[in-house]
C-alpha positions as CSV (number, residue, x, y, z in Angstrom):
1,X,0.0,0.0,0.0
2,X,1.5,3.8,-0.9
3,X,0.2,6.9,-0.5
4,X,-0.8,9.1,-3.8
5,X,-1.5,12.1,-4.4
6,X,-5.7,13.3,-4.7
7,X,-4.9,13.7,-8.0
8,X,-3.9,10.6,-8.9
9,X,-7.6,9.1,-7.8
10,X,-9.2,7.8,-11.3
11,X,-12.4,9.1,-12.5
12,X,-12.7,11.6,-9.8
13,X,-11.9,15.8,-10.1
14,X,-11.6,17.9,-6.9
15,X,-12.0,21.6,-6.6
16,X,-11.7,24.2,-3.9
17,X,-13.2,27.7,-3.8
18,X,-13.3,30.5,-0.3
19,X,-13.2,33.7,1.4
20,X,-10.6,34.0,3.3
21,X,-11.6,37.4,4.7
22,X,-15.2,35.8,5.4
23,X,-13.8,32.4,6.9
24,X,-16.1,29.6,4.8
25,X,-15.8,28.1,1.7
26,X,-16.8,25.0,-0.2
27,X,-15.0,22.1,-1.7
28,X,-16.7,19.9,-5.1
29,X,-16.1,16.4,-5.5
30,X,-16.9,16.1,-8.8
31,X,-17.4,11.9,-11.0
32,X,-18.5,13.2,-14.1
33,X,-19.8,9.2,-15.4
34,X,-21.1,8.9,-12.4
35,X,-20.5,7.3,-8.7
36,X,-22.2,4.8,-7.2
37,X,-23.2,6.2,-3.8
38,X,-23.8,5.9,-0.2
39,X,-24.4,8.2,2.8
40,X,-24.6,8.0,6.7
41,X,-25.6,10.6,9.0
42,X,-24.3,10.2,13.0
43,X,-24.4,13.5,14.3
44,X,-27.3,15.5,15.8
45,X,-27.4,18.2,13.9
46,X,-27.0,18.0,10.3
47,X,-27.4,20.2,7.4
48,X,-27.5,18.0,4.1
49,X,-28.6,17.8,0.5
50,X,-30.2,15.0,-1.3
51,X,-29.2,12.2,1.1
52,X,-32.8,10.7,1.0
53,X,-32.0,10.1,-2.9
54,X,-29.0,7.8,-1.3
55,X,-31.2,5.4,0.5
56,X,-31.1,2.0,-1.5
57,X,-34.8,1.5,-2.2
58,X,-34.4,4.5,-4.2
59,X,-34.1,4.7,-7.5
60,X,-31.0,6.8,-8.6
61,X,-28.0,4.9,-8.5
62,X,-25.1,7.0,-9.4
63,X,-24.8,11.1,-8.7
64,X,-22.2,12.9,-10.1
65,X,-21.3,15.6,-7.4
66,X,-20.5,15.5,-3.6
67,X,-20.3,19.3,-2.7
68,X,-18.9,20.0,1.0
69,X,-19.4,23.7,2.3
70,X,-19.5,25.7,5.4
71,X,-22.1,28.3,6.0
72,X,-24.4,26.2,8.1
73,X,-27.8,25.4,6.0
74,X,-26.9,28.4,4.3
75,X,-24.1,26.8,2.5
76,X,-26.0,23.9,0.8
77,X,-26.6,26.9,-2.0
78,X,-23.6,26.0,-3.3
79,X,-24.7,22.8,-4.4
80,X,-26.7,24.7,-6.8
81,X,-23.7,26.3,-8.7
82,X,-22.1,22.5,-9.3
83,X,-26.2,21.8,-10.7
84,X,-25.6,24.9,-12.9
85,X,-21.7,23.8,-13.5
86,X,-22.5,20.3,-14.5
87,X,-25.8,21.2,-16.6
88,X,-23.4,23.3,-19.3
89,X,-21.1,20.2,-19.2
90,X,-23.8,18.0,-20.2
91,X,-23.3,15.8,-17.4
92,X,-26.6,14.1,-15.6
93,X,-29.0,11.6,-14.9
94,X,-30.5,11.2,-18.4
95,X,-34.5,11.5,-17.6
96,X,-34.9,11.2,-21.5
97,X,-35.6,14.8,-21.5
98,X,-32.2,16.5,-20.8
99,X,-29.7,15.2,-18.2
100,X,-30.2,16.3,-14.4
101,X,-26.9,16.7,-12.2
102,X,-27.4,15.1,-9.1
103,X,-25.5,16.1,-6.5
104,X,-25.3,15.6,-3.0
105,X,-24.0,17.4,-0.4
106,X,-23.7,18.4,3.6
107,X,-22.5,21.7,5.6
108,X,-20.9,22.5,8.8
109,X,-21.1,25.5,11.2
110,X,-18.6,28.3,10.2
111,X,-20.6,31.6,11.0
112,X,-19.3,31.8,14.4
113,X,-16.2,33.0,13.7
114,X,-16.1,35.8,11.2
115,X,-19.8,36.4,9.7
116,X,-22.7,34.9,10.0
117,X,-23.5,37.2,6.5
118,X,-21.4,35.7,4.1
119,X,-21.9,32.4,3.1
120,X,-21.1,29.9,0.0
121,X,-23.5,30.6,-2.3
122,X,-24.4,29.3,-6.1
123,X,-21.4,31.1,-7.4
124,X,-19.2,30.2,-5.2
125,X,-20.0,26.4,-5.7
126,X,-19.8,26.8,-9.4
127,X,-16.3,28.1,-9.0
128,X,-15.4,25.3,-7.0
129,X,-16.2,22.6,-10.1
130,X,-14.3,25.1,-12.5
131,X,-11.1,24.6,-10.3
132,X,-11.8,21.4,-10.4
133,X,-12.1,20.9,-14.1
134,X,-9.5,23.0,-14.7
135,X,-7.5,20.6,-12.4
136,X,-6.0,23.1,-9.7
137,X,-3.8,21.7,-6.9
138,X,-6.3,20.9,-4.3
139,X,-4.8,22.0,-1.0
140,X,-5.6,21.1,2.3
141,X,-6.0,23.0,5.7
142,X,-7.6,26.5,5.4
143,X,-9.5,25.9,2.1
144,X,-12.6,24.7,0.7
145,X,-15.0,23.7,3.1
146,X,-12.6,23.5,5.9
147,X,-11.5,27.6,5.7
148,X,-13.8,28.7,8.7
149,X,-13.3,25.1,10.1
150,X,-12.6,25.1,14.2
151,X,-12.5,22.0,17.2
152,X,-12.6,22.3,20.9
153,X,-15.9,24.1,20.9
154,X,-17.3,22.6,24.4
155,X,-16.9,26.1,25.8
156,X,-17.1,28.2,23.2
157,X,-14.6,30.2,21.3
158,X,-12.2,31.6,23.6
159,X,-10.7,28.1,24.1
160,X,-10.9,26.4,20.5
161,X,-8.6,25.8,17.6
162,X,-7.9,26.3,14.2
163,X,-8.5,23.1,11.8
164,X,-9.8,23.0,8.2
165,X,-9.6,20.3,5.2
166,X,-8.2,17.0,5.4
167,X,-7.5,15.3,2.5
168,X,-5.6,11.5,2.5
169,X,-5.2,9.1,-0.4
170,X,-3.8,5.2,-1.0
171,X,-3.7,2.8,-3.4
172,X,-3.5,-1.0,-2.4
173,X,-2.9,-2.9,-5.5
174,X,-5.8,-1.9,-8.2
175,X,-7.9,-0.4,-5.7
176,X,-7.3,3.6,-4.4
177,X,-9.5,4.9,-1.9
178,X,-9.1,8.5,-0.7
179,X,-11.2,10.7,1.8
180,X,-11.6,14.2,1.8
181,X,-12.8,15.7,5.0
182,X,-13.4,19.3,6.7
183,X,-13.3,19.2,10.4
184,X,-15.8,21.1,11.9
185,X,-15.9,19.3,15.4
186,X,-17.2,19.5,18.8
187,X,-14.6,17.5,20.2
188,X,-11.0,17.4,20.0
189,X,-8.4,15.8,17.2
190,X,-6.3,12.3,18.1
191,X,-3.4,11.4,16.3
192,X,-4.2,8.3,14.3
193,X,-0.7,6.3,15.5
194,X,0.3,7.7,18.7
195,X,-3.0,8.6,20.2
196,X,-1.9,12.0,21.4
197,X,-4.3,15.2,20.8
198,X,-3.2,17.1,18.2
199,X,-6.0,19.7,18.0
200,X,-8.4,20.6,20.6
201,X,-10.4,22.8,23.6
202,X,-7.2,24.7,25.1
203,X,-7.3,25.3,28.7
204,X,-7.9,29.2,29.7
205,X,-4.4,30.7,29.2
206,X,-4.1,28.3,25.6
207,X,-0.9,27.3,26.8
208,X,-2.2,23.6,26.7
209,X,-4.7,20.9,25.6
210,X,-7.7,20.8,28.0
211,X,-8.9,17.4,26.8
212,X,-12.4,17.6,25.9
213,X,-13.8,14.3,27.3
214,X,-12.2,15.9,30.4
215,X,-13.8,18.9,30.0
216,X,-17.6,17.4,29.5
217,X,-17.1,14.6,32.4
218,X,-16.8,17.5,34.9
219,X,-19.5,19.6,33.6
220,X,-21.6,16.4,33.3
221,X,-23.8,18.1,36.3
222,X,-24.2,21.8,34.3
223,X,-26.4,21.4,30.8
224,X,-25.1,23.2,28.4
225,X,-26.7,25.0,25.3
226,X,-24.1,24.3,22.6
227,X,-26.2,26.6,20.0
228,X,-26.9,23.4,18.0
229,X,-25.3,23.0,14.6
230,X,-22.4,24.9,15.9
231,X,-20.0,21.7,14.4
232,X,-20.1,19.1,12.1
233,X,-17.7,17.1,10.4
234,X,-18.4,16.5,7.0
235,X,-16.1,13.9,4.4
236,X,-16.7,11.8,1.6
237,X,-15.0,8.3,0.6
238,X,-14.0,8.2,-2.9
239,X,-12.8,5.0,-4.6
240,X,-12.8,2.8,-8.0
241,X,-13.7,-0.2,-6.2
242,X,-16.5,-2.3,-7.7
243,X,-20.0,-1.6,-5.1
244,X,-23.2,-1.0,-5.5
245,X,-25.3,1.2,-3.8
246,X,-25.7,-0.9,-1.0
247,X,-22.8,-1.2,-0.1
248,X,-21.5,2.2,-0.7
249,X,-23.9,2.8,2.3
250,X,-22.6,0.2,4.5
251,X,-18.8,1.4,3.5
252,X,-20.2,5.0,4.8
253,X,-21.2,3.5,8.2
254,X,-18.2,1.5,8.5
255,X,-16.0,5.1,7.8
256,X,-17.6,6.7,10.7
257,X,-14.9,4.2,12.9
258,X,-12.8,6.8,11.2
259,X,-14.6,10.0,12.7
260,X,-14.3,7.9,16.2
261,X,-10.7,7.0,16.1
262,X,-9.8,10.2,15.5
263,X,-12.3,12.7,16.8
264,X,-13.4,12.6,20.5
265,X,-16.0,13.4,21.7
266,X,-18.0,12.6,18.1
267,X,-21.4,12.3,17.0
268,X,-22.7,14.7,19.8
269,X,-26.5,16.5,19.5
270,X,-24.1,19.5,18.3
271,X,-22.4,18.1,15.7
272,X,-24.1,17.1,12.0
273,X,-21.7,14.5,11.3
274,X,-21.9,12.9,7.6
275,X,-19.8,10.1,5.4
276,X,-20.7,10.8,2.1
277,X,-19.1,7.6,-0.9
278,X,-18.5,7.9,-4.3
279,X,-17.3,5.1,-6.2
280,X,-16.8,4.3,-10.0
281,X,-16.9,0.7,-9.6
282,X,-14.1,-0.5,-11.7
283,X,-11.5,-2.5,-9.3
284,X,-12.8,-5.9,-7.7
285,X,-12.5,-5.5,-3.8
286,X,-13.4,-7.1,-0.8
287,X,-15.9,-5.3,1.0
288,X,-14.4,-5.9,4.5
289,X,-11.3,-4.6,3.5
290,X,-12.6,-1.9,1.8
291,X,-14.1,-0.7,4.7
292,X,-10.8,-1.4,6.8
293,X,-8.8,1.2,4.3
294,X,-11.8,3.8,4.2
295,X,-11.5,3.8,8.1
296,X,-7.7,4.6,8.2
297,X,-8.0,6.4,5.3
298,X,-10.5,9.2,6.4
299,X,-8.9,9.3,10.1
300,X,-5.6,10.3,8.5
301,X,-7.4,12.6,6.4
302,X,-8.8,13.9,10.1
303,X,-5.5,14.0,11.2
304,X,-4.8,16.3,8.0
305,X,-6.8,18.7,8.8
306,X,-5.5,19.2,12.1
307,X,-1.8,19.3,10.9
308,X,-2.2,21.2,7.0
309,X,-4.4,24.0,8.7
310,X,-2.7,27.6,9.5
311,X,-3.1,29.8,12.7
312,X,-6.0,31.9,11.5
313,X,-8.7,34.5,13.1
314,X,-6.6,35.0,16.1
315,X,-6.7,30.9,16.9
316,X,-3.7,28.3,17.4
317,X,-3.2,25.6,15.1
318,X,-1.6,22.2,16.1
319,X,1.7,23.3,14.2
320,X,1.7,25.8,17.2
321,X,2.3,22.6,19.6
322,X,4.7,20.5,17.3
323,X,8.0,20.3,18.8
């Protein structure tokens, strides 16, 4: 198994667009023939696009767009710039009169921290697929979805950190799977190998990591309005391996050990967290190890989005605590 680059995973194009001075963006995941696809929703409080479409008594099989944005409810706007995007492309579900895009998507909570007045909107999605058509280096940390992107939120701003996008890729044999991620979360960020937080709630003088788990065991007594929808980590699986719908949404539940290995807590009532899959279905796989890679695979890509993203906003980043 090696590591390649997001640009090197077949049949898929990735594109980010942002406002930097806004904090939020969105990032497209783009199969223009068409993924087989799968979706599972953990968290409490999410804010997503076409995921009934996903369920496997439905009819649709394949979508063509996975679009990841912040901007809260807001942001799922932008999924109409990739409809718009994809539409002049000719790409679609063929209905027999004119192709319909279908794209999915989910977003997470970035209005906290800047504006809760500028969001991703239409164009801004739409500028997302051109980057990605246009093949643009797709870079991690403060971009795309994950520019407005924060952890440690348990008591509030003051004590949280700076993540963003995570993006991971392999290829084991034939098959590549790859997971794109922006890390919105409630809790705090766990390096996938050692187990050490890498991101998190900061104690009071943000001279060190609080531990979050800590920090909700001994307010366990107080209830707490986390303003829900205030988090929410959002990803998508993409692959070539050879799955139907059904099991693109069993591989989405199985990526959520992903989230847990490498988020805690995760899946709170403030948090909308959501595995998206796309797969083109051309390398013959186990399904059991499939889901074994997607798992390390998207908690790396966690881990990413921890270690790519910048100080920003007037908050630490890990790099800030990397010897």
């Amino acid at each position: 198994m090696k590591e390649i680059s997001i640009s090197e995973m077949k049949g898929f194009l990735v594109g980010n667009a942002e406002n930097k001075e806004a904090a939020t963006g969105c990032t497209a995941i783009i199969c223009e023939k068409g993924a087989y696809a799968g979706v599972d929703v953990r968290g409490g409080s999410p804010a997503s696009r076409e995921t009934e479409l996903l369920r496997p008594i439905n009819t649709v099989q394949q979508i063509h767009c996975v679009m990841l944005s912040g901007g809260s409810a807001f942001g799922l706007e932008a999924g109409d710039g990739a409809m718009q995007f994809l539409d002049e492309k000719g790409i679609g579900f063929d209905t027999g009169f004119g192709k319909v895009p279908i794209v999915c998507g989910a977003s997470l909570f970035d209005l906290e921290l800047v504006t809760n007045r500028v969001r991703p909107d239409k164009a801004m999605g739409y500028a997302a697929c051109r980057e990605a058509f246009e093949r643009k280096p797709v870079l991690g940390g403060n971009h795309g979805a994950g520019t407005g992107a924060t952890v440690g939120k348990f008591r509030g701003a003051e004590t949280m950190m700076k993540s963003g996008l995570g993006i991971y890729a392999v290829q084991a044999g034939e098959v590549q799977v790859a997971a794109v991620v922006a890390v919105n979360a409630l809790g705090d960020i766990f390096d996938f190998d050692s187990k050490k937080i890498l991101a998190g709630i900061l104690t009071p003088d943000g001279e060190a990591f609080a531990d979050s788990v800590k920090v909700l065991y001994e307010d366990i007594e107080k209830p707490r309005d986390l303003w829900g929808g205030a988090n929410t980590t959002i990803g998508c699986i993409l692959t070539n391996a050879r799955i139907d719908k059904c099991q693109a949404n069993k591989l989405a539940q199985i990526a959520h050990n992903g989230y847990a290995q490498s988020i805690r807590p995760v899946h709170s009532s403030a948090d909308g967290d959501t595995i998206f899959v796309m797969a083109t279905g051309e390398a013959e796989v186990g399904i059991d190890a499939l889901g074994l890679l997607a798992t390390e695979v998207m908690a790396r890509a966690i881990n990413r989005a921890a270690l790519d993203a910048e100080p920003a906003y007037g908050l630490k980043a890990a790099r800030d605590f990397l010897s």
